[in-house]
ChimeraX commands (.cxc) that place a marker at each C-alpha (Angstrom):
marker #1 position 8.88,52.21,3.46 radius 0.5
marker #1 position 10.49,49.40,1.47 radius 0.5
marker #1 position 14.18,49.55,0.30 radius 0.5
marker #1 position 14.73,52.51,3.02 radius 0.5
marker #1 position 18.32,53.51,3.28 radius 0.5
marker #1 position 18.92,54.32,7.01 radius 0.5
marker #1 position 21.76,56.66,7.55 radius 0.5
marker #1 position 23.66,57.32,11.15 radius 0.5
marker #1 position 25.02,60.93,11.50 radius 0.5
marker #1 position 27.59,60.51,14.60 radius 0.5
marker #1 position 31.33,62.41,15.48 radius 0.5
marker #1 position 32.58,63.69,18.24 radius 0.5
marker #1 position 31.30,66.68,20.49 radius 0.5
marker #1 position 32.24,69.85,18.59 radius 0.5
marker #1 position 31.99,68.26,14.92 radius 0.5
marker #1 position 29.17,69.35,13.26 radius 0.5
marker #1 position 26.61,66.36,13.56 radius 0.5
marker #1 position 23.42,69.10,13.93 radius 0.5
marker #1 position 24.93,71.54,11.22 radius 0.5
marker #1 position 24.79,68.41,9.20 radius 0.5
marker #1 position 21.24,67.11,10.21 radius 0.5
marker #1 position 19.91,70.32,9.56 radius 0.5
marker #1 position 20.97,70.25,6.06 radius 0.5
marker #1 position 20.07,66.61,5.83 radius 0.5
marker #1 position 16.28,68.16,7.07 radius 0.5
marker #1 position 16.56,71.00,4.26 radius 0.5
marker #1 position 17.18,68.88,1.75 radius 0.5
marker #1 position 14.09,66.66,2.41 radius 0.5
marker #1 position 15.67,63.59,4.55 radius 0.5
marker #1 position 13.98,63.55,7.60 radius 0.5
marker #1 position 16.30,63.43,10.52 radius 0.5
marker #1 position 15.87,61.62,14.04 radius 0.5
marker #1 position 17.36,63.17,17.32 radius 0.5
marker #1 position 18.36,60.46,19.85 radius 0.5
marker #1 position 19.06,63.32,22.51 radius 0.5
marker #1 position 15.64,65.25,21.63 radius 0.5
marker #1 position 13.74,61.91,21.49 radius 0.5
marker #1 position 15.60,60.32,24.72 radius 0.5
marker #1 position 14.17,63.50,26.82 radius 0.5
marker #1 position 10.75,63.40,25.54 radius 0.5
marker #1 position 10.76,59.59,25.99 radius 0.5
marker #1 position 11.85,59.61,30.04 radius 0.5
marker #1 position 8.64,62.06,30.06 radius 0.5
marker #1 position 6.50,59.34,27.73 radius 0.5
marker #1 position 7.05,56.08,27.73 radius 0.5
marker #1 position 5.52,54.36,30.72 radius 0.5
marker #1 position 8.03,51.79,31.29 radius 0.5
marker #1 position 10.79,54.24,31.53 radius 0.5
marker #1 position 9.19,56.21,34.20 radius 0.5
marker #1 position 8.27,53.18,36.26 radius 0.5
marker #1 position 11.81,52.14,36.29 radius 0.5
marker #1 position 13.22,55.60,36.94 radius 0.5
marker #1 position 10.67,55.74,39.77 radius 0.5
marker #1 position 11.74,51.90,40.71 radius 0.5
marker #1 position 15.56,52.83,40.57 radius 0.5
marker #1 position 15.62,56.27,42.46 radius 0.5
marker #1 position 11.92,56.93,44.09 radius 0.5
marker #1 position 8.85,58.99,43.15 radius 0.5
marker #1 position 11.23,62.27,43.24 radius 0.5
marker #1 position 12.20,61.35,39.51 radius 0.5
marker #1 position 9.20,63.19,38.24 radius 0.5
marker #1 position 7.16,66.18,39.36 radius 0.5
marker #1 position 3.81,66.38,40.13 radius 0.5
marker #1 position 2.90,67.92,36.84 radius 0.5
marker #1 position 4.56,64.70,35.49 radius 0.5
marker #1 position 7.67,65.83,34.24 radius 0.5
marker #1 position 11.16,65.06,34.73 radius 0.5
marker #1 position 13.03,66.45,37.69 radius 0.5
marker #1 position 16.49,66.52,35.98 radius 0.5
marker #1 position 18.47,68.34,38.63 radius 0.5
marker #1 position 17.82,64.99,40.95 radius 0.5
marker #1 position 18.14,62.43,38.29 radius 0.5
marker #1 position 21.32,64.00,37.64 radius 0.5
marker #1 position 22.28,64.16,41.06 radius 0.5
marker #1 position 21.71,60.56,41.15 radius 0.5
marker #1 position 22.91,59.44,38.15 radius 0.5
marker #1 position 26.24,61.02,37.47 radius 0.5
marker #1 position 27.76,60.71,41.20 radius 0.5
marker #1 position 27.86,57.05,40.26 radius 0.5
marker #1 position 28.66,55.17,37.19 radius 0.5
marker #1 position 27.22,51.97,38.10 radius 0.5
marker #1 position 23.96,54.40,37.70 radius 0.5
marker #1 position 24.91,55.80,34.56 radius 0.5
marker #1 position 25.01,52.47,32.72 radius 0.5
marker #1 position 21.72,51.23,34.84 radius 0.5
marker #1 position 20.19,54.35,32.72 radius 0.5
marker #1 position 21.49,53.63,29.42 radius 0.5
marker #1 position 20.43,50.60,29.31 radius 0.5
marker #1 position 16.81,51.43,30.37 radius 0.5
marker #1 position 16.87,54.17,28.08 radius 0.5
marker #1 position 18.87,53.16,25.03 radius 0.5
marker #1 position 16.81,50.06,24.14 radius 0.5
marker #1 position 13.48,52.31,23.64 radius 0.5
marker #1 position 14.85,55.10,21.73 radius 0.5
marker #1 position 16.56,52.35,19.42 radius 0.5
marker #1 position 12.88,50.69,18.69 radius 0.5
marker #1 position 11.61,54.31,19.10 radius 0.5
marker #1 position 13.73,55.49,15.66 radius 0.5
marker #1 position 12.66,51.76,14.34 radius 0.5
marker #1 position 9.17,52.46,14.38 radius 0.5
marker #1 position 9.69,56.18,13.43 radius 0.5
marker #1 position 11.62,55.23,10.42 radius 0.5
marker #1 position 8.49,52.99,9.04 radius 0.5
marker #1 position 6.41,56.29,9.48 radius 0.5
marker #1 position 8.86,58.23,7.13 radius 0.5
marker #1 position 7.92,58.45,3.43 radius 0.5
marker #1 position 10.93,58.66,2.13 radius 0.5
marker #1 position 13.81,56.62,0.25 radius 0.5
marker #1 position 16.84,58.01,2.94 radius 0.5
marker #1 position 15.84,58.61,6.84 radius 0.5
marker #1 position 18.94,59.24,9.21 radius 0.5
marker #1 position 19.63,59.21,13.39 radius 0.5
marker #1 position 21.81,61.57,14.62 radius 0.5
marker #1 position 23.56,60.23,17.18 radius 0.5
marker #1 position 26.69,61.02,19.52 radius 0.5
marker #1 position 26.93,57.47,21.19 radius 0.5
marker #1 position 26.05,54.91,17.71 radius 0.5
marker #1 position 27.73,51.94,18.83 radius 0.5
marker #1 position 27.62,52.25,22.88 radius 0.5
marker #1 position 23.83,52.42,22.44 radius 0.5
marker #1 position 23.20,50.16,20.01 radius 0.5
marker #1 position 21.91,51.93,17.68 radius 0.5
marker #1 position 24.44,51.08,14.79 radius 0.5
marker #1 position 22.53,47.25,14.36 radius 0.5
marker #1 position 19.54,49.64,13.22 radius 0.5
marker #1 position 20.99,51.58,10.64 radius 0.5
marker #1 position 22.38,50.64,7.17 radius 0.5
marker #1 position 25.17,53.19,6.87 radius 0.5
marker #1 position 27.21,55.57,8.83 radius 0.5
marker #1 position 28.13,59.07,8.52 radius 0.5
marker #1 position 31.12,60.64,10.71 radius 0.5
marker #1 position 31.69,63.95,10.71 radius 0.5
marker #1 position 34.89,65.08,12.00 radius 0.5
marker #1 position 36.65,67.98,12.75 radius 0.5
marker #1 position 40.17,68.80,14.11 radius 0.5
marker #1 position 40.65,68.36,18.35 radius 0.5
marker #1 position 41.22,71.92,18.94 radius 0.5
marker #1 position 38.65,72.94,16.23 radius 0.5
marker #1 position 36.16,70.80,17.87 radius 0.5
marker #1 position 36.87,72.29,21.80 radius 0.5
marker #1 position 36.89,75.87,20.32 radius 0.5
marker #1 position 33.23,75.37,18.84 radius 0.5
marker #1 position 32.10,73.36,22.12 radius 0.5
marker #1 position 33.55,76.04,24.67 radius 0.5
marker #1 position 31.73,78.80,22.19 radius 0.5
marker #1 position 28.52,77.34,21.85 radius 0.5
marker #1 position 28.09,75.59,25.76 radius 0.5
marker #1 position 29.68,77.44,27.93 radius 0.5
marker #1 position 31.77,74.59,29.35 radius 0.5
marker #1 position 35.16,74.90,29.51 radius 0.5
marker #1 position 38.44,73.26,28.17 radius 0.5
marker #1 position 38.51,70.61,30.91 radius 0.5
marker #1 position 35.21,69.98,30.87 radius 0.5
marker #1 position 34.74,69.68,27.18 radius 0.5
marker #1 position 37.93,67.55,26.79 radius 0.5
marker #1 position 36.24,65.04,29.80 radius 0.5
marker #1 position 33.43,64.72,27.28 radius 0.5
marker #1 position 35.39,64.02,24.66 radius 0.5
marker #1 position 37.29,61.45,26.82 radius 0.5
marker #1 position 34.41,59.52,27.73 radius 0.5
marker #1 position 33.42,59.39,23.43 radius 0.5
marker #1 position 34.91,57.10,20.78 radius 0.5
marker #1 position 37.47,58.43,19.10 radius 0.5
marker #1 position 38.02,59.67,15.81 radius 0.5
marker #1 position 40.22,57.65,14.03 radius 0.5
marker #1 position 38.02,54.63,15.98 radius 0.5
marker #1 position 34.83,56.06,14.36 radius 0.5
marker #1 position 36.62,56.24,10.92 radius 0.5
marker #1 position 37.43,53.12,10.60 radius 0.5
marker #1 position 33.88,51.84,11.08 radius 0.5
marker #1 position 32.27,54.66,8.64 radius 0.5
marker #1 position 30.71,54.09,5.02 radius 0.5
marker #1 position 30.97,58.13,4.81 radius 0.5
marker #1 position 33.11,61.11,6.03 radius 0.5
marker #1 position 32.80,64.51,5.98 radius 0.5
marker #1 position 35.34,66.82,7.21 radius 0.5
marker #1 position 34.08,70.05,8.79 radius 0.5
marker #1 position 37.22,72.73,9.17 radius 0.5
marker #1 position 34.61,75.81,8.29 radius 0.5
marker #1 position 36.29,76.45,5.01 radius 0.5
marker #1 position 35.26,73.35,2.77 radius 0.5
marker #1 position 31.77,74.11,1.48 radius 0.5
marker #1 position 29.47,71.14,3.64 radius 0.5
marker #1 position 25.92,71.48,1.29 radius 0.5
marker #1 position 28.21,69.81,-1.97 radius 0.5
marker #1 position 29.06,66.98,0.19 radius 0.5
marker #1 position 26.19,66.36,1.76 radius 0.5
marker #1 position 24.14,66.58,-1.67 radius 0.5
marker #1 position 26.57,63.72,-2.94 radius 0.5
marker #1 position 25.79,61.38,0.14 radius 0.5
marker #1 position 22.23,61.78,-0.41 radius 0.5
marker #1 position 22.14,61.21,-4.15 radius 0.5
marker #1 position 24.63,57.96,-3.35 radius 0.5
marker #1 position 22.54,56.45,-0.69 radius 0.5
marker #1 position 18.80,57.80,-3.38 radius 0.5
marker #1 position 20.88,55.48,-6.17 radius 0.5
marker #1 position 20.86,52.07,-3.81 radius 0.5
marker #1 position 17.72,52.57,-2.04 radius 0.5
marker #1 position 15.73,50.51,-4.33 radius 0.5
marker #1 position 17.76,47.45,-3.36 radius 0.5
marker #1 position 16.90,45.21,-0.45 radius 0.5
marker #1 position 19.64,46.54,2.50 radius 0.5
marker #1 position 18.69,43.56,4.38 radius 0.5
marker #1 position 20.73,41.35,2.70 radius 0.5
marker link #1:1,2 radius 0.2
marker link #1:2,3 radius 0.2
marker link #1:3,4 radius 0.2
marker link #1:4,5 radius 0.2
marker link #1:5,6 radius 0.2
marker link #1:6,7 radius 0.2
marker link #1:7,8 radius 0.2
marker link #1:8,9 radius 0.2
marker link #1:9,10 radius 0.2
marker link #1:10,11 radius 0.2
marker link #1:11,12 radius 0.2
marker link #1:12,13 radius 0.2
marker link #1:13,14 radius 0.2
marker link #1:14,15 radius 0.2
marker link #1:15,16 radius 0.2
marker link #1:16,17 radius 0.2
marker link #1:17,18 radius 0.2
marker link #1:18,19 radius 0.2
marker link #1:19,20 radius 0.2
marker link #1:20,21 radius 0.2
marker link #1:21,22 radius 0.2
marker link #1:22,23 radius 0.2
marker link #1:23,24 radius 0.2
marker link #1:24,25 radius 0.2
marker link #1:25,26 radius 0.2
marker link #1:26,27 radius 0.2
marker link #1:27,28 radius 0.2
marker link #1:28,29 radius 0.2
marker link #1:29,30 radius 0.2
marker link #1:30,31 radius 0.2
marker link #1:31,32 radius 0.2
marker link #1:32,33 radius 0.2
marker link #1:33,34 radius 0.2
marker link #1:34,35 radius 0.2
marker link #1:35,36 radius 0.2
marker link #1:36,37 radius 0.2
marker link #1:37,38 radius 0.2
marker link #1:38,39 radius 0.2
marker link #1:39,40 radius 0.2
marker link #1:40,41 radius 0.2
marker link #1:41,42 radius 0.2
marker link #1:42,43 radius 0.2
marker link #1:43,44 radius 0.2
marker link #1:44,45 radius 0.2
marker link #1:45,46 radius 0.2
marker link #1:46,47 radius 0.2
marker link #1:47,48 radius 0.2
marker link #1:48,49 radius 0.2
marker link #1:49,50 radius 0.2
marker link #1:50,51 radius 0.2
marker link #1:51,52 radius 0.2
marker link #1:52,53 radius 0.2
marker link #1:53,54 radius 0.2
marker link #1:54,55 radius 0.2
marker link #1:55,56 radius 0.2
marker link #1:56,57 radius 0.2
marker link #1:57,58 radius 0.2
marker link #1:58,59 radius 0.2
marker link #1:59,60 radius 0.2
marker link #1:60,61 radius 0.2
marker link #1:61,62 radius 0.2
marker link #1:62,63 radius 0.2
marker link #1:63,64 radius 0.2
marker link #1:64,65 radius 0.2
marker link #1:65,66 radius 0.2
marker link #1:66,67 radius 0.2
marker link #1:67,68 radius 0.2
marker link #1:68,69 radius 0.2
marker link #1:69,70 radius 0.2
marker link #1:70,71 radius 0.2
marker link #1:71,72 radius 0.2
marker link #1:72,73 radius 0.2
marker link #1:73,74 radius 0.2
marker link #1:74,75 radius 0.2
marker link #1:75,76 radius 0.2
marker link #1:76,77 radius 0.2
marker link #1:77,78 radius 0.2
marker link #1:78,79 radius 0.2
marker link #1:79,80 radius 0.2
marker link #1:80,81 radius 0.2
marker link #1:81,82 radius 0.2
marker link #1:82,83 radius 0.2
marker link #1:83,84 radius 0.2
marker link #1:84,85 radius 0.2
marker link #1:85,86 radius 0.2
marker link #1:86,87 radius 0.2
marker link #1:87,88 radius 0.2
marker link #1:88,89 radius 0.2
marker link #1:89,90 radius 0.2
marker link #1:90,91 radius 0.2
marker link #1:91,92 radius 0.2
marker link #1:92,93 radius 0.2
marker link #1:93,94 radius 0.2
marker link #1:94,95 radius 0.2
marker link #1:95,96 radius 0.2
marker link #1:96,97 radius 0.2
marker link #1:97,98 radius 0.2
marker link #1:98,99 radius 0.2
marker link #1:99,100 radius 0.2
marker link #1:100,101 radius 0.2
marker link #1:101,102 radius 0.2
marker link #1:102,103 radius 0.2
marker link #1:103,104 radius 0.2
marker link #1:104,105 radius 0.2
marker link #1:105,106 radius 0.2
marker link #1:106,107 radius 0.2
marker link #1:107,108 radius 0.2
marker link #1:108,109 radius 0.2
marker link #1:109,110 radius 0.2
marker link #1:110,111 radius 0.2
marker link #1:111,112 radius 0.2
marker link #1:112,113 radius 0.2
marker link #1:113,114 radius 0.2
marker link #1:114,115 radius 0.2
marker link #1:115,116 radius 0.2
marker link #1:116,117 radius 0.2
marker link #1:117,118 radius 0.2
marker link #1:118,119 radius 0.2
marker link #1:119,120 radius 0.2
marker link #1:120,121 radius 0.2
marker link #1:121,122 radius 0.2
marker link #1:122,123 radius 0.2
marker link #1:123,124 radius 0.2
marker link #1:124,125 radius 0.2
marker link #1:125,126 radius 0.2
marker link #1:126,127 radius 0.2
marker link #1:127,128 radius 0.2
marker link #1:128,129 radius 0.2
marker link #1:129,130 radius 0.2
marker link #1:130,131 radius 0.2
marker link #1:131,132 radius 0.2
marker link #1:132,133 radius 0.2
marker link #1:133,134 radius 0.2
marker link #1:134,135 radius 0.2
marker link #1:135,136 radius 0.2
marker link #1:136,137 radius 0.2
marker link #1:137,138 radius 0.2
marker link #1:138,139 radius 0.2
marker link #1:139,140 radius 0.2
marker link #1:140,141 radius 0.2
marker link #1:141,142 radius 0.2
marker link #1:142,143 radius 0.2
marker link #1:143,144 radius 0.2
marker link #1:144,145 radius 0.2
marker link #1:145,146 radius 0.2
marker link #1:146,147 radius 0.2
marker link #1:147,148 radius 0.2
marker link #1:148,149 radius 0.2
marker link #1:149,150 radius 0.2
marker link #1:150,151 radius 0.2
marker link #1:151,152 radius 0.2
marker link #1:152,153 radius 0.2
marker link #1:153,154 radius 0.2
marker link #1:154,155 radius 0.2
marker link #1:155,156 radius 0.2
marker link #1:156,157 radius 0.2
marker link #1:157,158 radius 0.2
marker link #1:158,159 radius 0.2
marker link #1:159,160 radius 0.2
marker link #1:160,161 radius 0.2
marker link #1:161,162 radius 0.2
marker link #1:162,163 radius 0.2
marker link #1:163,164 radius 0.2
marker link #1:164,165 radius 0.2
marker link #1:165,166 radius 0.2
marker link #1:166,167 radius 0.2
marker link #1:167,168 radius 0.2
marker link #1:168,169 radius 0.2
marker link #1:169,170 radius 0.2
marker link #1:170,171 radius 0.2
marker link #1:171,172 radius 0.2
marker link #1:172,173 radius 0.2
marker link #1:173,174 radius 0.2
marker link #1:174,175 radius 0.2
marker link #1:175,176 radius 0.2
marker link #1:176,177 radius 0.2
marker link #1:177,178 radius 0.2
marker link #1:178,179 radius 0.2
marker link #1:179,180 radius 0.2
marker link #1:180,181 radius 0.2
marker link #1:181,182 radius 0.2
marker link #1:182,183 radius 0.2
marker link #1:183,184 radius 0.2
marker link #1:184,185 radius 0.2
marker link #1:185,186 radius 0.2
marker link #1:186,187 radius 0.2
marker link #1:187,188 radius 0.2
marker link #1:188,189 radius 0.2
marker link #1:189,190 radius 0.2
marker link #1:190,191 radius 0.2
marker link #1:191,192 radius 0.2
marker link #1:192,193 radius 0.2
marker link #1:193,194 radius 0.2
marker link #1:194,195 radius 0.2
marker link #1:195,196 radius 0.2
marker link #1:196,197 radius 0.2
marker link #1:197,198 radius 0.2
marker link #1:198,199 radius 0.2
marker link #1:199,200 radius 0.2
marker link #1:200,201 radius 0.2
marker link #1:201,202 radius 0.2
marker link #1:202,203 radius 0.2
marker link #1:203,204 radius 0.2
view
């Protein structure tokens, strides 16, 4: 759709990026999952599975087709050099998979929600960011609550993630979730901001 706005919801774990989204989906912007999308897309796209299949043998997927994740994980995250050999199989196809998802859309705001915008790529396919942010210890409370994982493995996560004040700095849009500020208000402004430029070319 011409003069789309294309929004990126990203933070760190434990912020509030879905509890956004979800409003986002309420209040009629349609909202793309990277993680969502990346798993059904490992299970999909043909060139991913060829290269899984290339990279770490037939045992990738099972014979019903779908992804064994216990042994990709086994193979993945016992080496790095893996990790990134993955990302960069994956990332590239989810990026032109939200591309061609956002054309699809008929409306005058989409958005991503993403955890990783700029180590992916993503960001050079979006016209705006969101970051929602919370405080640390706010952010491992909610993580530890709704996961399971605990403090050292949450705060590993949030090691290996860009940090806040990083993400800030880069943002067009903020919105800090501490459970007492009323999120819907916000959000509504954002969406009636970005509705007011839409009908201007973003491209240039």
């Amino acid at each position: 759709m011409s003069g789309t706005i294309k929004l990126a919801i990203t933070g760190c774990i434990g912020s509030g990026k879905s509890v956004v989204s979800r409003m986002m989906n309420v209040l009629r912007v349609p909202v793309y999952d990277c993680d969502s999308n990346a798993k059904r897309l490992m299970t999909e796209d043909a060139f991913i599975i060829s290269e899984l299949k290339r990279m770490f043998g037939e045992e990738c997927y099972d014979d019903d087709g779908t992804l064994n994740r216990r042994y990709v994980a086994s193979r993945i995250f016992t080496d790095k050099g893996n990790i990134n050999r993955v990302n960069a199989l994956v990332h590239p196809v989810v990026k032109r998979d939200f591309e061609e998802w956002a054309t699809r859309q008929n409306s005058n705001v989409v958005a991503v929600e993403t955890a990783i915008l700029y180590e992916s790529g993503m960001v050079e396919s979006v016209d705006k960011v969101l970051v929602v942010w919370a405080e640390k210890e706010t952010a491992i409370e909610r993580t530890m609550e709704r996961s399971g994982m605990n403090r050292v493995q949450v705060e590993n996560r949030m090691n290996n993630q860009m940090g806040v004040d990083e993400l800030l700095l880069m943002s067009d849009y903020s919105l800090y979730n501490d459970g007492d500020e009323p999120l819907l208000p916000q959000v509504i402004g954002i969406i009636e901001e970005l509705k007011n430029i839409s009908n201007f070319d973003v491209s240039n």
